[in-house]
Structures are given as structure tokens and as C-alpha cells.
C-alpha positions as CSV (number, residue, x, y, z in Angstrom):
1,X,-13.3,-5.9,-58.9
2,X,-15.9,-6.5,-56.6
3,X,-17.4,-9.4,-58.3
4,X,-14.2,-11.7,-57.6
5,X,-13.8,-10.7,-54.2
6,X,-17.9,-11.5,-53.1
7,X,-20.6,-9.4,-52.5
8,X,-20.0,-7.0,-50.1
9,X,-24.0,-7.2,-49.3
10,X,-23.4,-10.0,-47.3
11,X,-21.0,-8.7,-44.9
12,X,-23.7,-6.2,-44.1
13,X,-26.5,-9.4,-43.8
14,X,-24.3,-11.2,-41.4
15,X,-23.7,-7.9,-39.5
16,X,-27.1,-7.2,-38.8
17,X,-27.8,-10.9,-37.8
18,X,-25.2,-10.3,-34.9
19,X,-26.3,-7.1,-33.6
20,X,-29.3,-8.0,-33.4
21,X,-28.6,-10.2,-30.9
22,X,-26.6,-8.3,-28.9
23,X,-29.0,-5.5,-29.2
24,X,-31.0,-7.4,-26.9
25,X,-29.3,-6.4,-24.1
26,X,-31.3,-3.6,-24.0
27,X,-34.4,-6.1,-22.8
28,X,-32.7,-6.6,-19.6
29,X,-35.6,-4.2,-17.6
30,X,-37.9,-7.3,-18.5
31,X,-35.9,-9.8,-15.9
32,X,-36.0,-7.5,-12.8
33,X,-39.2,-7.9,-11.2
34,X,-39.1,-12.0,-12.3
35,X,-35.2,-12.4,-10.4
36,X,-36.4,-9.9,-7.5
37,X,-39.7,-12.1,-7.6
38,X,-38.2,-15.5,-7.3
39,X,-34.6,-14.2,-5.4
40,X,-35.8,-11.6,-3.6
41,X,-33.0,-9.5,-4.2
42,X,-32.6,-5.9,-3.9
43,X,-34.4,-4.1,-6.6
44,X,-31.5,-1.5,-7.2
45,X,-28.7,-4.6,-6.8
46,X,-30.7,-6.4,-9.6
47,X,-30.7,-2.7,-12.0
48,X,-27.1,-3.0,-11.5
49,X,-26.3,-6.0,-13.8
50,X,-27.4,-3.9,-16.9
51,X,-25.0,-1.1,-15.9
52,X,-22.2,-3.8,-15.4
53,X,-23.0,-5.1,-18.5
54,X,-22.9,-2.6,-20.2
55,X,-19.5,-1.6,-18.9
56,X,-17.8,-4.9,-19.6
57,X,-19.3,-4.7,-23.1
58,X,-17.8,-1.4,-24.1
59,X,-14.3,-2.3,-22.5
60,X,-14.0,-5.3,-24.4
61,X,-14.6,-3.7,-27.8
62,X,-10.9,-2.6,-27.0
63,X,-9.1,-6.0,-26.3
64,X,-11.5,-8.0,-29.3
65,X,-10.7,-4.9,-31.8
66,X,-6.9,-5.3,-31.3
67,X,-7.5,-8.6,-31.9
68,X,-10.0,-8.3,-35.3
69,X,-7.6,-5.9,-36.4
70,X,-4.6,-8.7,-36.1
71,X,-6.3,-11.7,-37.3
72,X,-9.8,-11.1,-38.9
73,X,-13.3,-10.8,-37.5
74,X,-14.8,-13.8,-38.4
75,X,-13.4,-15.9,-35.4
76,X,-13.5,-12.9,-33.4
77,X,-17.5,-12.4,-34.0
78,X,-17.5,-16.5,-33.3
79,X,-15.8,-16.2,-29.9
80,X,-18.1,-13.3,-28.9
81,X,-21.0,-15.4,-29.6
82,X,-19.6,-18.4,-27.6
83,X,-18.9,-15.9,-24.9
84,X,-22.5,-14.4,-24.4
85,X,-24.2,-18.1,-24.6
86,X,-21.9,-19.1,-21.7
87,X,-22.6,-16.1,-19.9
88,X,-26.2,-16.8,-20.1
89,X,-25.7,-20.2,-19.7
90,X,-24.5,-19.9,-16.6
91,X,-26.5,-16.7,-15.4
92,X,-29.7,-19.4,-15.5
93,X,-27.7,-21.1,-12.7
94,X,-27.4,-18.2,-10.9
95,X,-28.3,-18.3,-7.3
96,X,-26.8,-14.8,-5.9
97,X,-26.7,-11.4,-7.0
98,X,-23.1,-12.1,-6.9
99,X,-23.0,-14.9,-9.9
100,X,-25.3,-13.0,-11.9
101,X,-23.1,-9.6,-12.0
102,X,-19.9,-12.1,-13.3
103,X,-21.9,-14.3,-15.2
104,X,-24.4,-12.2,-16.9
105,X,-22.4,-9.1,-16.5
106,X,-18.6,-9.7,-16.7
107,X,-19.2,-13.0,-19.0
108,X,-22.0,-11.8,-21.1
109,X,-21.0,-8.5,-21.3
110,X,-17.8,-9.7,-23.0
111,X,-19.4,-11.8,-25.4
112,X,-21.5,-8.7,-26.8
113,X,-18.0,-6.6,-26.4
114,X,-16.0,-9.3,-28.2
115,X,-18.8,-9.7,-31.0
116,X,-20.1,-6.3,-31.4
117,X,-16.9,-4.6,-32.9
118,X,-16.2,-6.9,-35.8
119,X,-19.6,-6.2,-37.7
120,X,-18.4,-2.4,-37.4
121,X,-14.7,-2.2,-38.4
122,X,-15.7,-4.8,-41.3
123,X,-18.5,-2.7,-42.9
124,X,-16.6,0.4,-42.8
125,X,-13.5,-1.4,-44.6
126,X,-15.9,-2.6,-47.7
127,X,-17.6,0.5,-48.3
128,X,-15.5,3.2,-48.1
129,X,-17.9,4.8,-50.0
130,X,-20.8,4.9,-47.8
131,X,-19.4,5.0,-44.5
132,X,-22.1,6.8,-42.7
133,X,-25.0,4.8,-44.5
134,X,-23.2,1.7,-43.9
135,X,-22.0,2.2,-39.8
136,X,-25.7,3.4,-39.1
137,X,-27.2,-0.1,-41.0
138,X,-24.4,-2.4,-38.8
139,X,-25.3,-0.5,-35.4
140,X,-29.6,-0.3,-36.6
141,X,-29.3,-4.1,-35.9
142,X,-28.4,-3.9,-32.1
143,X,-31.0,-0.6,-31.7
144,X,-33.5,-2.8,-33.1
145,X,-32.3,-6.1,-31.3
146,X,-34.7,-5.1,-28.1
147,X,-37.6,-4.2,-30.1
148,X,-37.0,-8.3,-31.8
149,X,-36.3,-9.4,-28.6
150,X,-39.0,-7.8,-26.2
151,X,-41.7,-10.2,-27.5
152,X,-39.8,-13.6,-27.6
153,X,-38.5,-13.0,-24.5
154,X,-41.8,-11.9,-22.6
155,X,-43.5,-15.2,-24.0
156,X,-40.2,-17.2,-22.9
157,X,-41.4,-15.7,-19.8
158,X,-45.2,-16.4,-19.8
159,X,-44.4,-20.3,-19.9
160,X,-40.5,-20.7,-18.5
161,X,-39.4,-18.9,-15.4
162,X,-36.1,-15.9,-15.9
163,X,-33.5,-19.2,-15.2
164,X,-35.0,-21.3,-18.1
165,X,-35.5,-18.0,-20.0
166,X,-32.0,-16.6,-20.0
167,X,-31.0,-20.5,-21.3
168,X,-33.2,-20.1,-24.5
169,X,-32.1,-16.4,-25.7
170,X,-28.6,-17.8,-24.9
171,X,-28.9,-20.4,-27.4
172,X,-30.8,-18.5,-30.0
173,X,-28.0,-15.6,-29.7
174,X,-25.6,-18.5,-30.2
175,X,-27.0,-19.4,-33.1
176,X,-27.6,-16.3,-35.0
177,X,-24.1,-14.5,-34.1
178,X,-22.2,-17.6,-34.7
179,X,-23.9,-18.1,-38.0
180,X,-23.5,-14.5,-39.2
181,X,-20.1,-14.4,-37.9
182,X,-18.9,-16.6,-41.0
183,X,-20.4,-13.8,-43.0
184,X,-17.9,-11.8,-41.9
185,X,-14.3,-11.5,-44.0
186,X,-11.9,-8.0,-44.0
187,X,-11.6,-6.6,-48.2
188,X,-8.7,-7.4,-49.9
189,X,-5.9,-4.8,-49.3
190,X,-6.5,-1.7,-51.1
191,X,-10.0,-2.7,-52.0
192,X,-12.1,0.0,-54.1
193,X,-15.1,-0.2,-54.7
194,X,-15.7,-0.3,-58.4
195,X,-16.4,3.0,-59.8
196,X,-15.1,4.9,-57.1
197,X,-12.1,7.0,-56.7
198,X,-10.9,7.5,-53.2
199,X,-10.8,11.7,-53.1
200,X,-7.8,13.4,-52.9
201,X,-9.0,15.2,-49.4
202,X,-9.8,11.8,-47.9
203,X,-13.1,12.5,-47.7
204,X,-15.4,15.0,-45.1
205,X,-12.4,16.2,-43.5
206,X,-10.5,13.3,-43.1
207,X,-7.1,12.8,-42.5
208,X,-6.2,10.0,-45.1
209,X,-4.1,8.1,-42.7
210,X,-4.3,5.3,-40.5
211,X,-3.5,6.0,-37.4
212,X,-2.4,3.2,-34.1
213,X,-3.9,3.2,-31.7
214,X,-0.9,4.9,-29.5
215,X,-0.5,7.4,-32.4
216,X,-4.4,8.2,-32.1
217,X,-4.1,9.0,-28.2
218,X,-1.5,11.2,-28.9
219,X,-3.8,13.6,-30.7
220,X,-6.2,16.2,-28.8
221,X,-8.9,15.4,-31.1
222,X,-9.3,12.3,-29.3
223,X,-9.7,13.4,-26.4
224,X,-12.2,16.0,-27.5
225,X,-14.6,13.1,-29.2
226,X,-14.7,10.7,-26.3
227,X,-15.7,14.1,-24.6
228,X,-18.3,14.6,-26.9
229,X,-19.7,10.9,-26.6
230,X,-19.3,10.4,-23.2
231,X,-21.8,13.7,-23.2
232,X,-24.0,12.5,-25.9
233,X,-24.9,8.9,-24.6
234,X,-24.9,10.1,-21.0
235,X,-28.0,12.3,-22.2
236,X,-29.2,9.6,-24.1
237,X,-28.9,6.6,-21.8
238,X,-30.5,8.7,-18.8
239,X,-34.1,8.6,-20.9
240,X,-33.5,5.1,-22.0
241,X,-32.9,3.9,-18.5
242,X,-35.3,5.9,-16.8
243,X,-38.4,6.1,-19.9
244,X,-41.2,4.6,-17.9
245,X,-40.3,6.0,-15.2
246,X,-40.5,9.5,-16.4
247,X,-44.0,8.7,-17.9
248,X,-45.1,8.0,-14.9
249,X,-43.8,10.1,-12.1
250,X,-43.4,13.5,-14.3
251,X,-46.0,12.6,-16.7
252,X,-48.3,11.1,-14.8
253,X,-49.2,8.0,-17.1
254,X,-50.4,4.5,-16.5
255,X,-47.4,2.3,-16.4
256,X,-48.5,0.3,-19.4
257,X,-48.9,3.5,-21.3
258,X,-45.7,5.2,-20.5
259,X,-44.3,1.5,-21.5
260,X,-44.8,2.6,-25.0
261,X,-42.2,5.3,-24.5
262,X,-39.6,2.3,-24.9
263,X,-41.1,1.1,-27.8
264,X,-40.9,4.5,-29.7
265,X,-36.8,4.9,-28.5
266,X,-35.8,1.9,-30.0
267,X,-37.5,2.8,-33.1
268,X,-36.0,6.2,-33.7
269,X,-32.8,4.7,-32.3
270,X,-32.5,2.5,-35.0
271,X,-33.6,5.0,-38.0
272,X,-31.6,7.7,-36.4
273,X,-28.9,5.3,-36.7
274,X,-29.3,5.1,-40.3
275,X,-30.3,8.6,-41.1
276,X,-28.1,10.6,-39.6
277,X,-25.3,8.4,-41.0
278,X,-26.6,9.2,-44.1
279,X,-26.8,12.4,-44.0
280,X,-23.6,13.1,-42.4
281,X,-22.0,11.4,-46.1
282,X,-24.1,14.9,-47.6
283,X,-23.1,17.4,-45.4
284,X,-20.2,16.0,-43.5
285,X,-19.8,14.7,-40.1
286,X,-19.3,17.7,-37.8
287,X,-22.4,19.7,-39.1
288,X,-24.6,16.0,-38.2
289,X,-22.8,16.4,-34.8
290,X,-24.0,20.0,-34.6
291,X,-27.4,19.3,-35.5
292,X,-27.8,16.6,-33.6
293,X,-26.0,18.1,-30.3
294,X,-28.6,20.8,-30.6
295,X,-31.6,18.6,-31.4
296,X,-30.6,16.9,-28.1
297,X,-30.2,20.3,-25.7
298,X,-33.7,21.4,-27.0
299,X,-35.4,18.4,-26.5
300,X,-33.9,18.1,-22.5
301,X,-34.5,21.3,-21.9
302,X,-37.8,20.9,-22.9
303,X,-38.5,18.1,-20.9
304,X,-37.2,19.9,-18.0
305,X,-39.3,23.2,-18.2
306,X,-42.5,22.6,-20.0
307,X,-45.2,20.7,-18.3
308,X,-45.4,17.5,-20.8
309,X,-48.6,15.2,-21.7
310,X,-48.7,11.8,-23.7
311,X,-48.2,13.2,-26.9
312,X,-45.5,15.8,-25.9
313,X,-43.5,12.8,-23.8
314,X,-43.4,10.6,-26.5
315,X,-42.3,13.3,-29.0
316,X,-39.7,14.3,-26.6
317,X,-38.5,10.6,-26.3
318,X,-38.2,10.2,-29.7
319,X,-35.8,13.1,-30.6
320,X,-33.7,12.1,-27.5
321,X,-34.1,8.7,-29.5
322,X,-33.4,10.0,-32.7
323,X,-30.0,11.9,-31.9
324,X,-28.6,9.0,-29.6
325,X,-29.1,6.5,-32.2
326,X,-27.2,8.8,-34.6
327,X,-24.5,9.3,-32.1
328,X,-24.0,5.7,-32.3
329,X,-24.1,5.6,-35.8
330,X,-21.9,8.4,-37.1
331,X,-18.7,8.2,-34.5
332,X,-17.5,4.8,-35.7
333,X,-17.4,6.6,-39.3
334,X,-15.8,9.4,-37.7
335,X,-13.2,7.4,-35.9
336,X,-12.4,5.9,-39.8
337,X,-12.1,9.3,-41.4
338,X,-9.9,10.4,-38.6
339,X,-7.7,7.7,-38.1
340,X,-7.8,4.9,-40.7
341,X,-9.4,1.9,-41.1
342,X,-6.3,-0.5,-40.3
343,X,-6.8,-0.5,-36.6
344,X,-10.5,0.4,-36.7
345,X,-11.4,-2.4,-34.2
346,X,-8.9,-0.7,-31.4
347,X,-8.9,2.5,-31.8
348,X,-13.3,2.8,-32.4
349,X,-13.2,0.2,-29.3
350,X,-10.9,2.9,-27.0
351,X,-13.3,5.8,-28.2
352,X,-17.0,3.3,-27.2
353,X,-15.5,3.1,-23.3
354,X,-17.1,7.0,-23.8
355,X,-20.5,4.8,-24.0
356,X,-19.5,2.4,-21.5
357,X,-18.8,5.6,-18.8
358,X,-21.9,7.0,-19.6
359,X,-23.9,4.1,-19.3
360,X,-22.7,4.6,-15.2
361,X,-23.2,8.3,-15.8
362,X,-25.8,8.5,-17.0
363,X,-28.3,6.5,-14.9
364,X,-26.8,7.8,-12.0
365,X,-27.6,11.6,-13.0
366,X,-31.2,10.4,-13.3
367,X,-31.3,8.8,-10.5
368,X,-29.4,11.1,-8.0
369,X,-32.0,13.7,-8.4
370,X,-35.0,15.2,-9.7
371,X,-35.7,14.3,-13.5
372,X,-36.4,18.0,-14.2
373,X,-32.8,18.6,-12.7
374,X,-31.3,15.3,-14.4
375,X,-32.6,16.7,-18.0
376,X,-31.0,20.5,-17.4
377,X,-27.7,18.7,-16.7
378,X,-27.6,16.4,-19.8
379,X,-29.0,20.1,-22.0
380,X,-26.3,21.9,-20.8
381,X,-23.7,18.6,-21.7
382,X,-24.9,18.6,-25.1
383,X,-24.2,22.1,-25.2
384,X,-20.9,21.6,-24.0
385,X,-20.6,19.4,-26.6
386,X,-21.6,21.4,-29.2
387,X,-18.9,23.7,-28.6
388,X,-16.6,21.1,-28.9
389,X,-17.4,20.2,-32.4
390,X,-16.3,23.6,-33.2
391,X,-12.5,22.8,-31.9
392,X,-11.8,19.4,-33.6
393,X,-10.4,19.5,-36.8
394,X,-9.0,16.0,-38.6
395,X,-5.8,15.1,-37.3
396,X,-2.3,15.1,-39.1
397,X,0.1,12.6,-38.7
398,X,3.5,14.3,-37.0
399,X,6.0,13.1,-40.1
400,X,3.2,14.9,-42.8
């Protein structure tokens, strides 16, 4: 019963404390002009940290999810923590472009990578129940971590310089992941929530099974849904990279103005997180996926024919918004329908390097060419995606 095991609620309360920290990553646009200011380093050299960053970060979801999966997440989520203050630590040292990709990037990045996995494959194990609702809650924290961040880290700014800076959000993060790591424990085997009866199909199409992670690359519906996100976040990540840009060079705002444009993502990044989780527990994951895939083509398509003003651009930003913080949301549940729950840390953290491509992609598409261009190739991706979600079908294990 659930009251001898704990309440589950607090799993969720420690999650949320840890992603939003590592949300904050997405703050990072604040430190360029400070580090080119008092460096004078390339622009586009100093832009490259965040893609690094991100990269490390979604490949090390797949070494500290082997590892959760083997020996818990609470020391895992602890380690990650340690991680990303050293990293930052040591990226307020930094002297050269050189120290702050390893330090900030390849350190940093694989404290958030370590750390951000365990909230997720821990959720999903104590609410079997509410999968969607519950992976759109843990991953709201980290869309909602820049929006939390954004403030204390422009004041840092106002009185510290970017060195000193990058040593205070490295202890608060310390702090707060650390302390909502030990929040974090796996049910006990078999757990059920009480009152609830696993169903007999396993749920929106699910397979039933738990799949390793050799067993899950050895089915082509893998390979179809890193497809699909790969595609979805490349879309996604090419507005939330290039936002104020857009307002200003296709929109033609003042830069303060199209500033706002991040505000509004990170918003409907974190509710789409939570919505479309929620939803897809109603009317099952793929017909979310299709809805959202479609919701994403029409709004890039949009944005690449039709002449936009304020209003328009920030409605167009927050659908983009919407659907990418949904993507985010609803394919670690999918991962668990389709392959288990056992090896959840692995096997979501092999399907996130999707995210970690794309956030490469995805910035490069926007800035190779022109952003009308860059938004016809990311509509016709989610199209291509779209079709996908017709071919993939749960998995069945080879000896059923």
C-alpha cells in the first residue's frame, strides 16, 4: 500500500526541484555578450558552448541511466548535481574559449545529463497510472528552469561580472539538485498504486514488457521514434535558439520587444509539457503525436509564408512552444509503454541523443539560411514525422 512505502508526491517535489535547475541551461544567451565583452571572443565561438552543452547533456542521459537503472537514482541525481557545480566552478576560471567548451560544456553538460534522467525514470515507475501527467510535471520543471533563472541570473549580473556569476548559480544548483536528489527512491518491486489494476492491454498500446536496452535497438520502432524526435526538437530548437532574432530581422521588432518572444516559449513549453501529457493518458499517445506534429507544420509554415506582426509572431512562437514542450513531455512515457520501465534510465537516455542531434540540427538549419527557408524545412520534417506515427505500432518481444 502506498501509505507504507511514502508518498509518492514527494518524488515528484524533489523532481521538479532538480530540473529546475538544470532547466536553466536554457539562460545561457544571457552570458554571450558579458564573455565576448570581457574576452573578446568570437561571437559564434561563444554560441557554441550552449550547442556543446547541450550535446554532452543528452549523451550522458545514456551512461547515468544505465547507471540509475543498476543502483538507484538518488546518488545518481547527487553526482549530477556535484557535476554541474564543478563545471561552473571551474567555467568562472575560464580564460579561453577552449576551457569554457570542457568546463562549462563537456563538465556541465554532464552534470545536467547525469542529473536530469533520474527525476524521469523515477516518476514514471510510481505512477504507472498517470504516466503522461506525471513525465510532463518532471520535465515542466527544466522548461520552467530559464524562466526562474532569467531574473536571478540578470541581477547576478547587474552587480558580479559572468566569472563571479557562473560561481553563484553553480552553488545554488548545487544546492537545490543535491537536496532534491534525496527525494528521490525507485517503488518497491511490483508497486501498484492502490486502487488501480494494471490493464490487461498494458495500457495505450503498450507492449507490457520491459525491454534492454539491446533488445529495444533491435526493434524498428526505435528507430522510427528517434526519427520522429530528432524531427520534432530540430523544429523546435531552431525558434528557441533563433526567437529574438526572428523578431527582429523577419518581424521587424525592437530587440527588447522581440525578447518577450522567449518569455512566452518557456511558458508554453512548460504547460505543453504538462498538457499534452495529459491528454495523451485520454486519447493515447500516437493521436498527441499526430496532433501535435500537425500543430507544429502549420505553425512553420505559417511563419514562412505569411507576413507576421507582434501579435501574429508571438502566437506563432507559442504553438511552436506548445508542441515542443509536449514532445518532451510525452516520449519518455512512450519509451515506458513501449519498452518497460526496468531499464527506463538507458533506453529513454539512447532515444534523448534524438534531442541532443537536433540541438546541432537545428540551429544550424536556422542559421545556414534564410529563416523563411529554415521554417519550410522544419514544416515539411514534422510532416515527415507525421507519417511516421502512422508506421509504429508497440513492439513485441521475439519469444511472445
Amino acid at each position: 500500500m502506498e501509505n507504507k512505502v511514502g508518498n509518492r508526491w514527494l518524488v515528484v517535489v524533489g523532481a521538479v526541484m532538480i530540473q529546475l535547475c538544470l532547466g536553466a541551461v536554457y539562460i545561457w544567451s544571457l552570458f554571450n555578450q558579458p564573455l565576448i565583452d570581457k574576452y573578446g571572443w568570437d561571437p559564434a565561438g561563444v554560441v557554441t558552448t550552449f550547442s556543446i552543452t547541450i550535446f554532452v547533456f543528452a549523451f550522458f542521459t545514456i551512461i547515468a541511466g544505465r547507471i540509475q537503472d543498476k543502483i538507484g537514482p538518488r546518488w545518481v541525481a547527487t553526482a549530477g548535481g556535484i557535476l554541474l557545480f564543478i563545471g561552473m566552478f571551474l567555467a568562472s576560471k575560464a580564460t579561453t574559449l577552449t576551457q569554457l567548451y570542457i568546463y562549462y560544456g563537456l563538465i556541465g553538460g554532464a552534470g545536467i545529463g547525469t542529473a536530469y534522467v533520474c527525476p524521469l525514470a523515477t516518476c514514471v515507475k510510481w505512477f504507472p497510472d498517470k504516466r503522461g501527467l506525471i513525465s510532463g510535471i518532471a520535465v515542466a520543471g527544466f522548461g520552467l528552469g530559464g524562466m526562474l533563472f532569467k531574473p536571478i541570473a540578470t541581477h547576478f549580473l547587474t552587480i558580479y561580472d559572468v566569472s563571479q556569476t557562473f560561481m553563484y548559480l553553480g552553488l545554488i544548483y548545487l544546492v537545490f539538485v543535491v537536496l532534491g536528489a534525496q527525494l528521490l527512491k525507485n517503488p518497491p518491486a511490483g508497486y501498484c498504486p492502490p486502487g488501480w489494476t494494471p490493464p490487461q492491454d498494458a495500457g495505450k498500446g503498450g507492449s507490457g514488457v520491459d525491454f534492454t536496452p539491446g533488445q529495444m535497438l533491435g526493434t524498428y520502432q526505435f528507430y522510427l521514434l528517434w526519427v520522429m524526435y530528432l524531427f520534432a526538437c530540430t523544429a523546435g530548437l531552431m525558434v528557441i535558439g533563433f526567437a529574438k532574432d526572428i523578431g527582429t530581422q523577419l518581424v521587424g521588432l525592437d530587440a527588447l520587444i522581440a525578447a518577450n518572444a522567449v518569455v512566452i516559449i518557456a511558458l508554453f513549453n512548460a504547460a505543453g509539457r504538462i498538457v499534452w501529457g495529459t491528454l495523451s493518458d485520454k486519447i493515447g499517445r500516437t493521436t498527441a503525436l499526430m496532433a501535435m506534429y500537425i500543430l507544429s507544420a502549420l505553425a512553420m509554415f505559417y511563419m514562412s509564408k505569411v507576413p507576421m506582426n507582434y501579435t501574429t509572431f508571438l502566437i506563432a512562437c507559442s504553438a511552436v512552444g506548445f508542441c515542443f514542450g509536449g514532445f518532451l513531455g510525452l516520449f519518455p512515457s512512450l519509451v515506458a509503454d513501449y519498452y518497460g520501465t526496468a531499464n527506463m534510465g538507458m533506453n529513454y537516455g539512447i532515444v534523448f541523443m534524438a534531442y541532443g542531434t537536433a540541438a546541432i540540427v537545428g540551429p544550424r538549419i536556422g542559421a545556414s539560411m534564410p529563416f523563411t527557408q529554415a521554417f519550410m524545412v522544419a514544416g515539411i520534417l514534422c510532416v515527415i514525422a507525421l507519417v511516421l506515427t502512422f508506421l509504429v505500432k508497440a513492439p513485441q518481444p521475439k519469444n511472445a
